[in-house]
C-alpha positions in Angstrom: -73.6 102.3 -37.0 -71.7 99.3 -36.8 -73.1 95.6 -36.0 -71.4 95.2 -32.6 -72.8 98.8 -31.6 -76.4 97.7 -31.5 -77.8 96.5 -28.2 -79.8 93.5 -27.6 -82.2 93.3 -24.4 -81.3 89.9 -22.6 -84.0 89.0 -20.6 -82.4 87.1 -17.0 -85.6 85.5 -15.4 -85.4 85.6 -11.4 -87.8 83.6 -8.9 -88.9 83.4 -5.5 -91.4 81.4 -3.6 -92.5 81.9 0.0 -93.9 79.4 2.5 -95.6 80.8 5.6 -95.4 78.2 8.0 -97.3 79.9 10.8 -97.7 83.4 11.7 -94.3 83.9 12.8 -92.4 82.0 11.0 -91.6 81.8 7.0 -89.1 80.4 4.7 -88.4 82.2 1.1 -85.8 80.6 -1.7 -84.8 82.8 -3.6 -83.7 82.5 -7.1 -81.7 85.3 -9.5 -80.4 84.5 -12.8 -81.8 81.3 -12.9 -81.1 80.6 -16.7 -77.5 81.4 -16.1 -77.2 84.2 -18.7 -74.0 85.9 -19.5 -75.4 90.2 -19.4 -74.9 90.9 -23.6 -71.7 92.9 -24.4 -72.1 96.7 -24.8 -70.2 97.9 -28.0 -69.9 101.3 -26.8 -68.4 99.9 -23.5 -64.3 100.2 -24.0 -63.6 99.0 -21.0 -63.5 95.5 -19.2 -66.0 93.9 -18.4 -67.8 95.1 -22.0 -71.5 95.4 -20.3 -73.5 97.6 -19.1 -72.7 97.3 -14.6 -75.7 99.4 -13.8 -78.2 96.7 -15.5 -76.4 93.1 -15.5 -73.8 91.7 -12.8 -71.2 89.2 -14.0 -72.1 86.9 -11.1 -74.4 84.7 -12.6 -77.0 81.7 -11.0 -77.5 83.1 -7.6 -79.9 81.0 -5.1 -80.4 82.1 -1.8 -82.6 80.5 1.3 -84.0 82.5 3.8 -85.7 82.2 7.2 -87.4 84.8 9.3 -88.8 84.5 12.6 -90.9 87.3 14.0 -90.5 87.7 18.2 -93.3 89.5 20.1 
């Protein structure tokens, strides 16, 4: 086993928090990524982008807002 063939675990911390202003409506943000981590490479990857796509994404700080409205 070589050194670049070991994997390390990256931890990428995500977030959300949810305000219910009444009972039909509520607003969320939404945060993935928030540390901005870069997925570690995978040595037994050969191909570009050198991590593992099933587990990490190469888009990085995502922050979202969202709004939902419930009609009766």
């Amino acid at each position: 086993m070589q050194a670049n063939d070991i994997n390390i675990a990256v931890h990428i911390g995500n977030a959300s928090i949810n305000l219910s202003v009444n009972d039909d409506v509520s607003l969320s943000l939404i945060g993935n990524n928030v540390l901005n981590k870069r997925p570690p490479r995978d040595g037994t990857n050969g191909s570009y982008p050198y991590y593992d796509q099933y587990n990490y994404n190469g888009y990085g700080r995502a922050i979202m807002a969202e709004w939902s409205w419930k009609f009766d």
